[in-house]
C-alpha positions in Angstrom: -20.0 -17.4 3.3 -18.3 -18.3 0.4 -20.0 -17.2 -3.0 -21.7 -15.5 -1.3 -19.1 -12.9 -0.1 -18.8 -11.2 -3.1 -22.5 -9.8 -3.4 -22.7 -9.4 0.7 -19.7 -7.3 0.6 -21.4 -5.1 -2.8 -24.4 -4.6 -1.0 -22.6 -3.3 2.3 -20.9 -1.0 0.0 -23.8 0.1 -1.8 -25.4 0.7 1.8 -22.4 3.1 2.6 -21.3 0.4 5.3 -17.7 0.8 4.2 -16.4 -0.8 7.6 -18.2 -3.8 6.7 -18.1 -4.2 2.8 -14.0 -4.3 4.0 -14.7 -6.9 6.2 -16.6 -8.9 4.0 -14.3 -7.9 1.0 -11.5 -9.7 3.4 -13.3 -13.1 2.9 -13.9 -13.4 -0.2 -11.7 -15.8 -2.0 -10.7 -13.4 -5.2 -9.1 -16.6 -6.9 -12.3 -18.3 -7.5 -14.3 -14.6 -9.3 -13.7 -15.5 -12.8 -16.2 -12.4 -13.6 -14.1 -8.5 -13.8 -17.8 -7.3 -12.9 -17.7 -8.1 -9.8 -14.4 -6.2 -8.9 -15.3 -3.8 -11.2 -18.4 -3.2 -8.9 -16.3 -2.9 -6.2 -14.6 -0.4 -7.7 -17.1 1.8 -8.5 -18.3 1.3 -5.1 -15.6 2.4 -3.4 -15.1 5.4 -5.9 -18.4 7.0 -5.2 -17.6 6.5 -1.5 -14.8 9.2 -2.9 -12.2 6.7 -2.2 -9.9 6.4 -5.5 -6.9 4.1 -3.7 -9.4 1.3 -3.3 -11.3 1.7 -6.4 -8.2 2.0 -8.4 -7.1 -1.8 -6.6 -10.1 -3.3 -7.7 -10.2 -1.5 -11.3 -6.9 -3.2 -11.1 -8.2 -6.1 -10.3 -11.2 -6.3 -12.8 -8.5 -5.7 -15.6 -5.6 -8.4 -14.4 -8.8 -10.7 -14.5 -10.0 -9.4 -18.5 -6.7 -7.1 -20.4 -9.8 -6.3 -22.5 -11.8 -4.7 -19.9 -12.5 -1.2 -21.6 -14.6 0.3 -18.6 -11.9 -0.7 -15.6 -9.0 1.0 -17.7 -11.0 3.6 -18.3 -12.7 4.2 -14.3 -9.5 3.6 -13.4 -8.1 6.7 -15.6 -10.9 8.6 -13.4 -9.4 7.3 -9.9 -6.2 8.2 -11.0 -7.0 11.4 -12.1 -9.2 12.2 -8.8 -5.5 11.8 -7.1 -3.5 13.9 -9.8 -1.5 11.1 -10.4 -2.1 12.4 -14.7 0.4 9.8 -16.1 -1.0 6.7 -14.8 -4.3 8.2 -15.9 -3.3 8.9 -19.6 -1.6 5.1 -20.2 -5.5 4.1 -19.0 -6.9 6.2 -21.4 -4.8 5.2 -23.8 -5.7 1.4 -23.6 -9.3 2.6 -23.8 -8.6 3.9 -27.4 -6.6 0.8 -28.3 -9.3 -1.2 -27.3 
């Protein structure tokens, strides 16, 4: 499937075909997306699908890939704060203001 992954696994997401957007996700070779969109994407995928572990993994993701990434600190801040976890959430905040 190759670069193809990426986008099959979004749309299976988007389609609220979580099962299979996992599935998918599992091929996708995350050392060749050189974009933080993508997992970004992912993230907010998975965070409307009210699942903040996974989104906050690919938030994580998106912002290893770009330390500049203003909107996955700051989604990520959400996630966090969706699991009370107000720590994590307020060091993501605060790398939104820095940045």
């Amino acid at each position: 499937m190759g670069s193809l992954a990426p986008i099959a696994a979004q749309a299976a997401l988007e389609g609220g075909f979580l099962d299979k957007g996992r599935e998918l996700l599992g091929k996708v070779d995350e050392g060749t997306i050189k974009n933080p969109d993508v997992f970004f994407n992912m993230g907010v995928n998975f965070l409307n699908a009210n699942l903040p572990e996974e989104a906050i993994v690919y938030f994580g993701k998106a912002v290893a890939l770009d330390a500049t990434y203003v909107d996955g600190y700051y989604r990520r801040a959400l996630a966090y704060l969706q699991l009370g976890k107000k720590d994590e959430s307020r060091l993501d905040l605060q790398k939104v203001i820095e940045l």
